[in-house]
PAKELO-757489 format. One record per atom (N, C-alpha, C, O): atom name; x, y, z. Coordinates in pm, 1 decimal. Each point is the difference from the previous one (the first is absolute). Example, Ala and Ser with C-alpha at 12.3 -4.5 7.8 and 13.67 -1.06 7.14 Angstrom:
<N <1319.0 -569.0 780.0>>
<CA <-89.0 119.0 0.0>>
<C <90.0 120.0 0.0>>
<O <103.6 -1.9 66.5>>
<N <-138.6 106.9 -138.5>>
<CA <82.0 119.0 6.0>>
<C <-77.0 109.0 73.0>>
<O <50.9 110.8 16.9>>
This chain:
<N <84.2 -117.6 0.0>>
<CA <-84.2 117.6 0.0>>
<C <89.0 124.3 0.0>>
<O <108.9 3.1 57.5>>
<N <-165.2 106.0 -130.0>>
<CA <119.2 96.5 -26.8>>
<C <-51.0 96.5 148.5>>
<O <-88.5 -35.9 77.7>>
<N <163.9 153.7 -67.1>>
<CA <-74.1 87.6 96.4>>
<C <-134.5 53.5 -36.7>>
<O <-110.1 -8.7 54.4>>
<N <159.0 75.5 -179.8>>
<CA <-136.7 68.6 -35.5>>
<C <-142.8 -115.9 -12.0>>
<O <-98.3 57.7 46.5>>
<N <82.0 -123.7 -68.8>>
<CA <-78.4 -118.8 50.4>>
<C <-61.4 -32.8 116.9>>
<O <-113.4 -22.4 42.4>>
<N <261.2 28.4 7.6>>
<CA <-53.2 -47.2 162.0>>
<C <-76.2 179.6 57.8>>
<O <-96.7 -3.3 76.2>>
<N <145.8 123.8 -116.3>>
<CA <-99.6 119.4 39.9>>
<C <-129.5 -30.2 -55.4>>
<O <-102.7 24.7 63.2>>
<N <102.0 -82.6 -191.1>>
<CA <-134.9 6.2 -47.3>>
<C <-101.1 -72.1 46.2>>
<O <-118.8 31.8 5.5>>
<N <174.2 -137.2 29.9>>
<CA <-103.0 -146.9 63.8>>
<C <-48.0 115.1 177.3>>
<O <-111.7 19.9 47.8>>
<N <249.3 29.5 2.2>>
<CA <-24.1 75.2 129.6>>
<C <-143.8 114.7 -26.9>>
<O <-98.7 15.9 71.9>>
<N <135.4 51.8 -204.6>>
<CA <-108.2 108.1 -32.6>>
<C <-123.1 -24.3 -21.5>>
<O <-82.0 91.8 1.9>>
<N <41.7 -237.3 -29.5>>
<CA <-118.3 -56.0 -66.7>>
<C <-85.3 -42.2 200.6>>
<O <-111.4 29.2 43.4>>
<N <209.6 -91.7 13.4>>
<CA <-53.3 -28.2 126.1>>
<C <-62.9 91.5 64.3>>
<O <-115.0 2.1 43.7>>
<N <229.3 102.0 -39.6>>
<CA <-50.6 165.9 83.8>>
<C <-109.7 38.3 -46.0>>
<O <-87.8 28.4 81.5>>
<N <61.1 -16.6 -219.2>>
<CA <-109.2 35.5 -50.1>>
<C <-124.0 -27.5 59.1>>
<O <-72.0 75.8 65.1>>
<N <52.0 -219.2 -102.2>>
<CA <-104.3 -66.2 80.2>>
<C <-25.0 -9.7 126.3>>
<O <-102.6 -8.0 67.7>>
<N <221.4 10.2 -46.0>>
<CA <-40.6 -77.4 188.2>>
<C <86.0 147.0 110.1>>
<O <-17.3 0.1 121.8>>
<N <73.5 71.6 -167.0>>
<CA <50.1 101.4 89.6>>
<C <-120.8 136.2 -26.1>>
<O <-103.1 21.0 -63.9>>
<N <212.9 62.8 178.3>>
<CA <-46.7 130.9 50.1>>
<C <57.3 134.2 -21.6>>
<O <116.1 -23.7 33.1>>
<N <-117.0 98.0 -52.7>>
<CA <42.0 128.9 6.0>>
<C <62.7 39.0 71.1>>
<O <-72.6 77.8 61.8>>
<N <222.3 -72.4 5.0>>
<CA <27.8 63.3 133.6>>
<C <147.8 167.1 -90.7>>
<O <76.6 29.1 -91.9>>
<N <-121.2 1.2 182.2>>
<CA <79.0 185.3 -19.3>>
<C <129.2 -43.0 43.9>>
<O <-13.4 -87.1 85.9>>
<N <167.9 120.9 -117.5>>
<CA <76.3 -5.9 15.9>>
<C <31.7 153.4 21.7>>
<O <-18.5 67.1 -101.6>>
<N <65.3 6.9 219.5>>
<CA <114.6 145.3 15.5>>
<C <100.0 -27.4 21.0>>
<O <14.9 -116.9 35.6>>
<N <94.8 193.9 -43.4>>
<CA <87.4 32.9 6.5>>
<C <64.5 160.1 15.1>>
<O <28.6 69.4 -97.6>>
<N <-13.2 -29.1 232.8>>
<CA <91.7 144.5 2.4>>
<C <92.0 -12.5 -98.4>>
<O <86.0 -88.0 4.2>>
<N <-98.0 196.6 -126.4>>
<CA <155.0 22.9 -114.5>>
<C <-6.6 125.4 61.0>>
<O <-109.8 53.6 14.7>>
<N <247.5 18.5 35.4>>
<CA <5.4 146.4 -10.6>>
<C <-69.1 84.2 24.9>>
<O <-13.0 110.3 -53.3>>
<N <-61.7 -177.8 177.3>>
<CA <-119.1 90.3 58.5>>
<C <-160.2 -3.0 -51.3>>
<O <-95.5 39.3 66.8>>
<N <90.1 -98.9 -209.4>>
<CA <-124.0 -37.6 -56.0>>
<C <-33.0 -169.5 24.3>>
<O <90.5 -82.2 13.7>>
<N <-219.8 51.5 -11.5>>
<CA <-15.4 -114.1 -9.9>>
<C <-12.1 -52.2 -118.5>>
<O <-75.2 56.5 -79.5>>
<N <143.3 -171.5 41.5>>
<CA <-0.1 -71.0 -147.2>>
<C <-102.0 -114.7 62.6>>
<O <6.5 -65.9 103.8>>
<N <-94.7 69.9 -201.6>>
<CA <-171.0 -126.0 2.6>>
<C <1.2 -75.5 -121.3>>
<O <13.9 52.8 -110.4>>
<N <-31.4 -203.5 133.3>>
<CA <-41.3 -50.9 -105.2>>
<C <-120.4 -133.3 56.1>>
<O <18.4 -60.8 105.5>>
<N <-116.9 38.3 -181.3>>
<CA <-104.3 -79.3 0.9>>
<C <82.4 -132.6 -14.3>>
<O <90.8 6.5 -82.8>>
<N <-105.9 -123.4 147.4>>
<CA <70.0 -119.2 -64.3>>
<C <-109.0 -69.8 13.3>>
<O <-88.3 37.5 77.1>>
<N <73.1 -195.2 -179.6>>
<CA <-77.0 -85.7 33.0>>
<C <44.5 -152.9 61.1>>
<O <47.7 -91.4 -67.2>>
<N <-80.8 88.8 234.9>>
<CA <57.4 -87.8 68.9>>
<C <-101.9 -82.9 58.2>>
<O <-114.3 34.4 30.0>>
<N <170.1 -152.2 -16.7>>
<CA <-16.3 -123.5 85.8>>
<C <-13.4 59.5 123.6>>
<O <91.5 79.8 -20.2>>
<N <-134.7 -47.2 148.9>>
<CA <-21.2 -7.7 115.6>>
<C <-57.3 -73.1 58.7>>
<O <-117.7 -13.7 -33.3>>
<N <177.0 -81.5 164.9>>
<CA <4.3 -59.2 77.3>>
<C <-12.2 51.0 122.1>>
<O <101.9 42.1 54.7>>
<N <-210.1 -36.3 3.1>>
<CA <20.7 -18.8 202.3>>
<C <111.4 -74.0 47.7>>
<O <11.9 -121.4 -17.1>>
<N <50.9 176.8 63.1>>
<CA <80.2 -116.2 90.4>>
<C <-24.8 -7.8 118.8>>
<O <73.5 75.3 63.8>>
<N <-150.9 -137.4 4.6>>
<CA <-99.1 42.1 163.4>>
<C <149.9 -73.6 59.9>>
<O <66.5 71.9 74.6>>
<N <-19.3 -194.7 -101.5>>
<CA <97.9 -62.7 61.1>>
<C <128.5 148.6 37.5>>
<O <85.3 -5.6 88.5>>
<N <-103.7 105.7 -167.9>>
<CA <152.1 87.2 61.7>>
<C <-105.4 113.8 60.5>>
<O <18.6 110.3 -51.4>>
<N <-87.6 -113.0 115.0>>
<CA <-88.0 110.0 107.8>>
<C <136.9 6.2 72.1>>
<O <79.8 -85.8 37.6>>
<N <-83.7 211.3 -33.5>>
<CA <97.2 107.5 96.3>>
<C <-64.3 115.0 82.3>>
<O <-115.3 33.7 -26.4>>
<N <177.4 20.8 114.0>>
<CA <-27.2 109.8 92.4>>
<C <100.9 87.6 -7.5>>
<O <118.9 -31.6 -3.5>>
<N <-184.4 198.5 -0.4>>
<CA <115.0 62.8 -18.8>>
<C <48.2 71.7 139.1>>
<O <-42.5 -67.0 94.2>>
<N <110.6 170.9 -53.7>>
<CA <53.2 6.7 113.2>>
<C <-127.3 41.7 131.6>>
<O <10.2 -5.4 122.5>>
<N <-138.3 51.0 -219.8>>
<CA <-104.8 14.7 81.2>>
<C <-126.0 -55.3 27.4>>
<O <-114.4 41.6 18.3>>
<N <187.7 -176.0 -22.4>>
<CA <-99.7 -133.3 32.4>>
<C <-115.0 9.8 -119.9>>
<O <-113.4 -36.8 30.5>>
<N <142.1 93.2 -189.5>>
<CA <-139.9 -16.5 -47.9>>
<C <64.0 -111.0 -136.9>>
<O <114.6 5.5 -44.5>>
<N <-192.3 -73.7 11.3>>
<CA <14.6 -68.3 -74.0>>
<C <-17.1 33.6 -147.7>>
<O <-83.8 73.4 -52.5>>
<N <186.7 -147.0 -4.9>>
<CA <63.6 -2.3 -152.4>>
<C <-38.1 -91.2 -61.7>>
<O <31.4 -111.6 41.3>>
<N <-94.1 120.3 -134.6>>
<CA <-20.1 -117.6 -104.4>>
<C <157.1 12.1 -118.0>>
<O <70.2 100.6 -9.6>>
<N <-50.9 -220.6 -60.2>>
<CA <82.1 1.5 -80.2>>
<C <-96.7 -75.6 -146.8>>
<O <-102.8 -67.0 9.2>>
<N <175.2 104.7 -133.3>>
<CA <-17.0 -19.7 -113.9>>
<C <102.1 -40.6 -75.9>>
<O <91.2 82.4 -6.7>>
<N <-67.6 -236.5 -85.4>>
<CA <84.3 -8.0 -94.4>>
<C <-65.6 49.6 -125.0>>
<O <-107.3 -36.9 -47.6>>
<N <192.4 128.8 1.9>>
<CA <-81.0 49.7 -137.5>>
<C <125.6 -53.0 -144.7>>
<O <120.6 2.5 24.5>>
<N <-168.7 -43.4 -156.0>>
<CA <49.8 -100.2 -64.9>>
<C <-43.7 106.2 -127.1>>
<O <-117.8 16.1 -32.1>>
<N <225.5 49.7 -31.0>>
<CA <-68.1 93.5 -135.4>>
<C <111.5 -75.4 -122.8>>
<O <75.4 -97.1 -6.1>>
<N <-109.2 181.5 -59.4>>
<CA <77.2 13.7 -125.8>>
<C <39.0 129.4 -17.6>>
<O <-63.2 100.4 32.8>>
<N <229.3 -109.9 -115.3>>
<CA <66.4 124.2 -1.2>>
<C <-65.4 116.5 -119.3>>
<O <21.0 120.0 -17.5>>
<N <-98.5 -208.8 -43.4>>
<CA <-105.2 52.2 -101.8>>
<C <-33.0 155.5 16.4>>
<O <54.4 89.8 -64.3>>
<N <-142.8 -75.5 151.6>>
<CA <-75.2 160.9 26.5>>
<C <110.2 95.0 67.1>>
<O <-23.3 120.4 -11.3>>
<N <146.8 -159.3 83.7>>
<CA <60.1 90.8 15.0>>
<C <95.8 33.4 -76.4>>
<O <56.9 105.4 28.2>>
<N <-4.7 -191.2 -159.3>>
<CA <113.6 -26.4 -69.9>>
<C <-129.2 148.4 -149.3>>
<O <69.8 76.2 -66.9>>
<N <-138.7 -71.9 57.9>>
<CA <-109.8 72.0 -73.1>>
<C <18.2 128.1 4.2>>
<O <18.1 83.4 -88.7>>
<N <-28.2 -73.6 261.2>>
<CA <-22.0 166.1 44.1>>
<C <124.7 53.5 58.2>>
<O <-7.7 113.1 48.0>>
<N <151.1 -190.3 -42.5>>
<CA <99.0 69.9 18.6>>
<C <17.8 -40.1 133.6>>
<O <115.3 21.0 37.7>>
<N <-206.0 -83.4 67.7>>
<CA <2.7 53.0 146.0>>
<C <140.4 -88.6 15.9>>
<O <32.0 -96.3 -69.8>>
<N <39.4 151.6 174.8>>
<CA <-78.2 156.2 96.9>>
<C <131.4 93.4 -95.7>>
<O <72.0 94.2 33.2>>
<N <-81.1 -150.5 -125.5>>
<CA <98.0 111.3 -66.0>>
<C <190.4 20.3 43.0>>
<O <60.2 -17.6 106.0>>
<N <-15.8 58.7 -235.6>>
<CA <155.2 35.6 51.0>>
<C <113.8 -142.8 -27.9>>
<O <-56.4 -109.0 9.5>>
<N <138.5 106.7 -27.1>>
<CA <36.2 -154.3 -11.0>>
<C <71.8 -56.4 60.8>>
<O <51.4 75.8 82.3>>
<N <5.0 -229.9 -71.1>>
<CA <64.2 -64.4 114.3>>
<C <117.1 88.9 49.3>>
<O <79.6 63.9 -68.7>>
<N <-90.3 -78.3 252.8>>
<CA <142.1 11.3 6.1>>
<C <87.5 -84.8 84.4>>
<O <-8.4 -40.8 115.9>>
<N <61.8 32.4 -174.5>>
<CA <147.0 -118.4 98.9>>
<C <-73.2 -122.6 -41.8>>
<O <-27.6 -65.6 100.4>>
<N <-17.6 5.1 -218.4>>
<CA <-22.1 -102.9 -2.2>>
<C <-177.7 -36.2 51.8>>
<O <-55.3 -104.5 -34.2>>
<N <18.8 160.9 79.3>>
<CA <-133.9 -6.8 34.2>>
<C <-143.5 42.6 -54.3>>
<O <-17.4 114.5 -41.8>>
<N <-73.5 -197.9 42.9>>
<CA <-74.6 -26.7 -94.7>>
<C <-150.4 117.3 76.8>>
<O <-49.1 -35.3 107.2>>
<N <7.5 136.1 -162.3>>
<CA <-74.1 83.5 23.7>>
<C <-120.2 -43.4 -1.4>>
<O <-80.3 40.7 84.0>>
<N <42.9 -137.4 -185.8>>
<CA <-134.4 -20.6 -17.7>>
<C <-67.9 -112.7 97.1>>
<O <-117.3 -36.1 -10.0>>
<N <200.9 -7.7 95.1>>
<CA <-0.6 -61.3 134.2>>
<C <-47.1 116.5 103.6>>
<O <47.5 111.9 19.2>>
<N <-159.4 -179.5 41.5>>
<CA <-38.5 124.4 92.1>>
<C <101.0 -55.0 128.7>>
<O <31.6 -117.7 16.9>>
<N <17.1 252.2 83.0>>
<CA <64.8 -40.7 117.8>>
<C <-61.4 60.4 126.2>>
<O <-69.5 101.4 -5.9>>
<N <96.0 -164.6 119.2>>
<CA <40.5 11.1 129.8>>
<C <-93.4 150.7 24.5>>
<O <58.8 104.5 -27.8>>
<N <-182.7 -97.4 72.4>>
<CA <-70.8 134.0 27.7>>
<C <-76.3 89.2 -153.5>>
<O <-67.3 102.7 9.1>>
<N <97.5 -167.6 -127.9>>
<CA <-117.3 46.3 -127.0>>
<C <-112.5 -35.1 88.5>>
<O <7.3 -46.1 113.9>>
<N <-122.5 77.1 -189.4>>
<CA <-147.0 2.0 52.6>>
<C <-83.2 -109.4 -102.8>>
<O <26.5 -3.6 -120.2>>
<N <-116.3 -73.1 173.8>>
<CA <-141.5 -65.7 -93.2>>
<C <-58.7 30.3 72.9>>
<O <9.4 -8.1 122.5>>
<N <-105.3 62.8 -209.1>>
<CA <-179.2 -14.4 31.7>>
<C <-15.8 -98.5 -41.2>>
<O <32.7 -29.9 -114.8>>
<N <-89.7 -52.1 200.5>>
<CA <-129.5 -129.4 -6.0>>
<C <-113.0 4.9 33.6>>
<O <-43.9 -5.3 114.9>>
<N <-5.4 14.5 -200.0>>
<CA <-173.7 -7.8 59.0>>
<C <-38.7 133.2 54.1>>
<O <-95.9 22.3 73.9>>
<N <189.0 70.0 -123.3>>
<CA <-38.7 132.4 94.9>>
<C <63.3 59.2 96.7>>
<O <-17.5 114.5 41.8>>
<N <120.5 -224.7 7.2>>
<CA <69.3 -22.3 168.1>>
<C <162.2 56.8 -89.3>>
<O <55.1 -39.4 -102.8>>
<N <-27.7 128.8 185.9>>
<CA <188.5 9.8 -16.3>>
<C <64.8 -102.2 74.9>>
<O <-44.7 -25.3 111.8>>
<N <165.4 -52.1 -165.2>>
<CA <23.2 -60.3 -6.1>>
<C <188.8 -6.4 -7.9>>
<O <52.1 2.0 -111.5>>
<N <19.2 -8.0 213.7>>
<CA <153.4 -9.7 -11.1>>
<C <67.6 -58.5 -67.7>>
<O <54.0 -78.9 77.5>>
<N <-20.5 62.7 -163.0>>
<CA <139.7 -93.6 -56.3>>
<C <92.1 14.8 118.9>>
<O <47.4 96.4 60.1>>
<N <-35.3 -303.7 -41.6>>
<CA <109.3 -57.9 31.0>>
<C <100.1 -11.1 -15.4>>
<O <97.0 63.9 40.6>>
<N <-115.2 -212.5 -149.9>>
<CA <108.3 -2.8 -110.3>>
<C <-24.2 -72.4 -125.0>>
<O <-71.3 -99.8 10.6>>
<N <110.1 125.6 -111.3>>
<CA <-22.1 -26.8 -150.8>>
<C <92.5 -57.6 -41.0>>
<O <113.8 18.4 43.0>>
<N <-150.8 -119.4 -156.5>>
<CA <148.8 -79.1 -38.4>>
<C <-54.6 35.5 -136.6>>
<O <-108.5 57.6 -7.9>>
<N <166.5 -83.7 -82.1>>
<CA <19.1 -22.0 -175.7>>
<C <13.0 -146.8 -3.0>>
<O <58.1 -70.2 82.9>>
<N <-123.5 31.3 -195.6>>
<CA <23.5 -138.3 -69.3>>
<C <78.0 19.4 -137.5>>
<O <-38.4 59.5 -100.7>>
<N <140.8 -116.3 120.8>>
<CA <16.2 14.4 -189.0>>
<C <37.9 -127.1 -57.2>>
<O <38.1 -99.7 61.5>>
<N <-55.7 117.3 -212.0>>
<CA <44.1 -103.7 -38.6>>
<C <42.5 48.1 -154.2>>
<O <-69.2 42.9 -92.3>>
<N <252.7 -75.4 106.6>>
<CA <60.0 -7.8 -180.0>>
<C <23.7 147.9 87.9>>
<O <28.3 73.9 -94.2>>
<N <-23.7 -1.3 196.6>>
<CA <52.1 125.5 8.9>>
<C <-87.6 107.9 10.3>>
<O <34.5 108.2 47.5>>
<N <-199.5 -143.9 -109.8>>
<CA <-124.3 46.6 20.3>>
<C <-82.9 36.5 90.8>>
<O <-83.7 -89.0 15.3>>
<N <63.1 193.5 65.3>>
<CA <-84.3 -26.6 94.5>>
<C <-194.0 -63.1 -53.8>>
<O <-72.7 45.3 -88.5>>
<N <51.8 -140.5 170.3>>
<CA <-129.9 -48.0 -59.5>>
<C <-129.3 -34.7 125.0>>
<O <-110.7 -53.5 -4.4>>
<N <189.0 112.1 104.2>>
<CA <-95.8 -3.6 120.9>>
<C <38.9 60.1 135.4>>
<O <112.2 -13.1 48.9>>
<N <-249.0 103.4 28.2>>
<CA <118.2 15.5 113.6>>
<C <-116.7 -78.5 98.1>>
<O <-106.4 -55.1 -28.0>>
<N <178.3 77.1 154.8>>
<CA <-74.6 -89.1 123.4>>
<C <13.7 115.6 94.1>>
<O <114.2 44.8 9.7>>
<N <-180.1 -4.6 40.5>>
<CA <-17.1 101.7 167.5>>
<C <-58.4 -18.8 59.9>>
<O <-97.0 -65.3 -38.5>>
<N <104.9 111.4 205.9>>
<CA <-58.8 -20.6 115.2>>
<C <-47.6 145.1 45.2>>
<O <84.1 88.9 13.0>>
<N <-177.5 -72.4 3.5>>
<CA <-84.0 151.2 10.2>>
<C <-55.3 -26.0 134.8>>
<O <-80.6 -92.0 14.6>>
<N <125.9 182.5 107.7>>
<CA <-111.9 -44.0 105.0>>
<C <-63.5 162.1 51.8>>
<O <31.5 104.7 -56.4>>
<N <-128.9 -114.6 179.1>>
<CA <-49.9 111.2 8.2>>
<C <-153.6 -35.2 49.4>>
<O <-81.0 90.7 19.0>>
């Protein structure tokens, strides 16, 4: 299976069976937004508490590099080797309405391609 393949089979799933979630990002004082279409998962098994006893839900969210590779997000290009279109450590999702923290995000690639990412969103 080539990459572009394996995005497409990913794009055909999202379609059908995913959701809409908002991706931000602080660039330079503006927020960079893009719509992605993701897989979301409850993960009730990683319920957390934050320092004021209120409880956190967590989310694995499962996209394609598709909708942000489109609109540029979050804009500007790699540096030191690092892949931008990977959301990191404090970007924002809306789910369902709810803001939502980025954890942490990995990239999938394959042949050198990115063709999937994986994140943990809690909040």
């Amino acid at each position: 299976m080539t990459p572009q393949a394996a995005i497409a089979m990913l794009d055909r799933q999202l379609a059908s069976n995913g959701q809409d979630v908002t991706l931000s990002r602080t660039v330079a004082g503006a927020p960079a937004v893009v719509v992605v279409r993701c897989a979301v998962k409850n993960g009730d098994s990683l319920q957390t508490q934050d320092p004021f006893g209120k409880s956190q839900g967590s989310f694995k969210l499962i996209m394609s590099p598709t909708q942000i590779e489109a609109t540029g997000w979050p804009g500007g290009t790699p540096v030191g080797g690092f892949d931008q279109r990977i959301p990191i450590n404090q970007d924002r999702a809306i789910i369902n309405g709810h803001i939502r923290t980025i954890q942490v995000a990995i990239g999938i690639y394959m042949a050198n391609t990115l063709v999937r990412i994986e994140a943990l969103a809690v909040g």
